[in-house]
N, C-alpha and C positions, 0 to 999 in steps of 0.2 A: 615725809612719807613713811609709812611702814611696811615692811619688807618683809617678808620668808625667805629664806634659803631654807634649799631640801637638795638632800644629795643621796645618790645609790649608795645598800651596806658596803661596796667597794671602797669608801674611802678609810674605811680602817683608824676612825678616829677612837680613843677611849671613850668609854659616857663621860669623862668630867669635862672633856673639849665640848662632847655633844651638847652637852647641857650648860655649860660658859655660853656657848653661842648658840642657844636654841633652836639648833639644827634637827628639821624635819630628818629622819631616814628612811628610805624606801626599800624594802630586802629584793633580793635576787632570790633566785630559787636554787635551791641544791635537790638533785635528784639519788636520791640513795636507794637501791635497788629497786627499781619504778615508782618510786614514790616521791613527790615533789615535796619540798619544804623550803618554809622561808627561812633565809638566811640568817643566824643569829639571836631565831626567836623563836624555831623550834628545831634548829640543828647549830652546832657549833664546830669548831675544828677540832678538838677531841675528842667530838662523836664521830667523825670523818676518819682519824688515826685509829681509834679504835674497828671501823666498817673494815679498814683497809686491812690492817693487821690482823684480825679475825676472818678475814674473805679470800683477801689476795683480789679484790674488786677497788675500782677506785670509784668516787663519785662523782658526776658531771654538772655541770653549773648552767640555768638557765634564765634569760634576761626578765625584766621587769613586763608586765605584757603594757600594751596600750590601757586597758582596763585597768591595771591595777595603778596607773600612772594619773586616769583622768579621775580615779574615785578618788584618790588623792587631794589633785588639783584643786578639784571642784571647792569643796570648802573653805579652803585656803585664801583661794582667788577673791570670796566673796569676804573673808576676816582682814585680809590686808589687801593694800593700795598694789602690793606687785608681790609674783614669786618668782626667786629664780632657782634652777633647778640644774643641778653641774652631775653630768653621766660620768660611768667608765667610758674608757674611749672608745671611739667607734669601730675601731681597729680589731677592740676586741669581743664586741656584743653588739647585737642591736637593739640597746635601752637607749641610746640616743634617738635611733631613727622614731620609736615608739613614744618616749616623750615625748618630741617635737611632732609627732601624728595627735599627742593626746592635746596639746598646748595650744596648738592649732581652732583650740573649744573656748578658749579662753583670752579675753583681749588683754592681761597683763599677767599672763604666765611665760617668762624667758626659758629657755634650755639654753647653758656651756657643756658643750663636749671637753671633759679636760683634758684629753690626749693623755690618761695618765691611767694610772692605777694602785691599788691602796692608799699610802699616806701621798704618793705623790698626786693624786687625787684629793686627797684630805687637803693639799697644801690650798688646792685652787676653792675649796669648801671654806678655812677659815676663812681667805684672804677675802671669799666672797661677803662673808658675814660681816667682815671688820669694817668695806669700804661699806656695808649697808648703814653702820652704826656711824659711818663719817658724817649721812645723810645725801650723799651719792644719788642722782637718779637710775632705774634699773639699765638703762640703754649706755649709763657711762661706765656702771660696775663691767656689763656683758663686756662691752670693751676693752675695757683693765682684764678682766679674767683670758681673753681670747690672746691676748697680748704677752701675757703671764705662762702660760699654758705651753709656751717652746722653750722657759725658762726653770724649768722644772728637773732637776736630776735624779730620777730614780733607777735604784738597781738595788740588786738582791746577791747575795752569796749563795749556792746550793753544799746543803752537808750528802744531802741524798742522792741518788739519780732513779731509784726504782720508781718512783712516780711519773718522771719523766718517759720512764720505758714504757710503762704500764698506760700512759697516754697517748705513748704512738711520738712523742716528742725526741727521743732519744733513742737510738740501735741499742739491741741487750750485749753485742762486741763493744760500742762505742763504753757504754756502762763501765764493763768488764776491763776495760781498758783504763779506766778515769779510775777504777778504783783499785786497780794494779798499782798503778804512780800516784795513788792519793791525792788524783787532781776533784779539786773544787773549781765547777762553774760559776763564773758571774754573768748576769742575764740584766741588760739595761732595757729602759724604757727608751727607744729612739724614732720619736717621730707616730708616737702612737702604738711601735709596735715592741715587741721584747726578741733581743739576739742575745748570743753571747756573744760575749765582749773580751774577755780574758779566762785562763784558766790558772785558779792560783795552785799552789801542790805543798804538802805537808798536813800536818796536823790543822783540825777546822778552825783553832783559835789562836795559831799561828797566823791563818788564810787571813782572818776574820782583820786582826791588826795591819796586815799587810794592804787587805781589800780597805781599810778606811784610811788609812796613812795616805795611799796612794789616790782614793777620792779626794784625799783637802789638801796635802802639802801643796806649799807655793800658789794658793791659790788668794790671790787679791781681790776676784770678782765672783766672790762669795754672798749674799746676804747672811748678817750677822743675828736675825732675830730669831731664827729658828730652826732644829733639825730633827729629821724622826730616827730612830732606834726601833725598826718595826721588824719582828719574826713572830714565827712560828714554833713557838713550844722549844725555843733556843734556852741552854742551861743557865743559870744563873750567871757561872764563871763567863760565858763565853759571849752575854749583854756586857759583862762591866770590862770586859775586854777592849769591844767595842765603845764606851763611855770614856775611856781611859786617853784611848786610839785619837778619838775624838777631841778631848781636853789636851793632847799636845799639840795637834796639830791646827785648831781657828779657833776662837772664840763664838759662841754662840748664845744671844739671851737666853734662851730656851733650849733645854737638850730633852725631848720628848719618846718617853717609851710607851710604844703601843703594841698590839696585837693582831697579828695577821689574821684576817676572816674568811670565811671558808672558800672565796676565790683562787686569792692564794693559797692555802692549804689544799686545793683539792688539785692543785697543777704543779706546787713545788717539793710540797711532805714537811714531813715534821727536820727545824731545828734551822729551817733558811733562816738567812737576817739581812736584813737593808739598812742603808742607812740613805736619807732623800732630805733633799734641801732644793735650794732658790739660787739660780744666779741673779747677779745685779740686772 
């Protein structure tokens, strides 16, 4: 069979992933001062930094509509045997519930909710493409992904908190507070939805080594093929900090740096970083 995979700009892959695995994208919408834009094709998260820091405005993010999902589809549907189609979670848009409205048109278009976001979304977009290339039927990949999808560890570090204010996400005391003690929030993906989880304190590239150390030591039920290094406009020093952090603590086939898309940028700011992997 031949197969499509297509996934929301949420999964925050590079083009050289995109294009390794021939992944369809589908953009969100970023809305910057009432004006709607697609995601990464005619806004980017530097155009965002720059809105924010010249306005004191943040931008908002809005999902994929049903129409932009079956103009999509349509074509696809009819060039290969099946497509399957893995949202942001549901948790935090409804591009899932509108895909599966749009898919509904169509007798071999799947939707997976990946309960995820950015690369840890991205994880369940390769994994989707690699079981297509095993030769997998659609209904056993959706399986494997649906299966996969609680096995996902993603989190983020915060350098910022002003974005968080500015979203209504965080008190401007609580702020005020965190940057008194030079605490750094870390914010997981659990269950579909984002908490904090910890708060680490000092300098961000002190945090940064601490926050990864603390993700992998002593962890045996790890997958070893691959892990992302994703932010937002984080400094050079303070990715290979992170890469460092990383190499003493698991091995991994793959150490993959990518770039946070205007989802994340327009809810965490400029200089967050993740790092997102697979348990066994």
């Amino acid at each position: 069979m031949t197969i499509k995979i297509t996934s929301d700009s949420t999964c925050d892959l590079s083009k050289e992933l995109v294009a390794k695995y021939n992944i369809g994208i589908i953009p969100l919408y970023v809305v910057k001062d009432g004006v709607s834009l697609k995601d990464g094709l005619e806004i980017t998260p530097e155009d965002i930094f720059a809105f924010t820091d010249s306005t004191g405005k943040l931008c908002t993010t809005a999902a994929v509509s049903q129409y932009d999902y079956t103009e999509t589809f349509r074509p696809l549907s009819e060039q290969y045997d099946a497509v399957i189609h893995i949202t942001i979670s549901a948790d935090f848009s409804s591009c899932y519930q509108n895909a599966c409205a749009a898919a509904e048109e169509f007798p071999n278009v799947y939707v997976v909710d990946s309960r995820n976001l950015s690369t840890g979304h991205g994880h369940i977009v390769i994994e989707a493409a690699q079981l297509a290339e095993q030769g997998l039927a659609p209904e056993e990949i959706c399986a494997r992904l649906n299966d996969l999808t609680g096995r996902v560890e993603a989190s983020f570090l915060l350098d910022r908190l002003d974005y968080m204010v500015k979203g209504g996400r965080c008190s401007s005391a609580a702020a005020l507070g965190a940057n008194l003690l030079r605490l750094k929030p870390c914010i997981e993906v659990i269950d579909g939805k984002m908490r904090v989880v910890k708060k680490y304190r000092g300098p961000y590239n002190k945090c940064i080594h601490d926050y990864v150390t603390e993700r992998l030591t002593n962890r045996d039920d790890l997958r070893g093929d691959r892990i992302f290094i994703t932010h937002a406009a984080a400094e050079p020093d303070t990715v290979e900090t992170a890469r460092a952090a990383i190499a003493e603590c698991h091995p991994f086939d793959e150490v993959y740096e990518t770039h946070a898309g205007c989802t994340v940028t327009c809810h965490c700011g400029p200089h967050t970083l993740g790092v997102l992997f697979i348990r066994k």
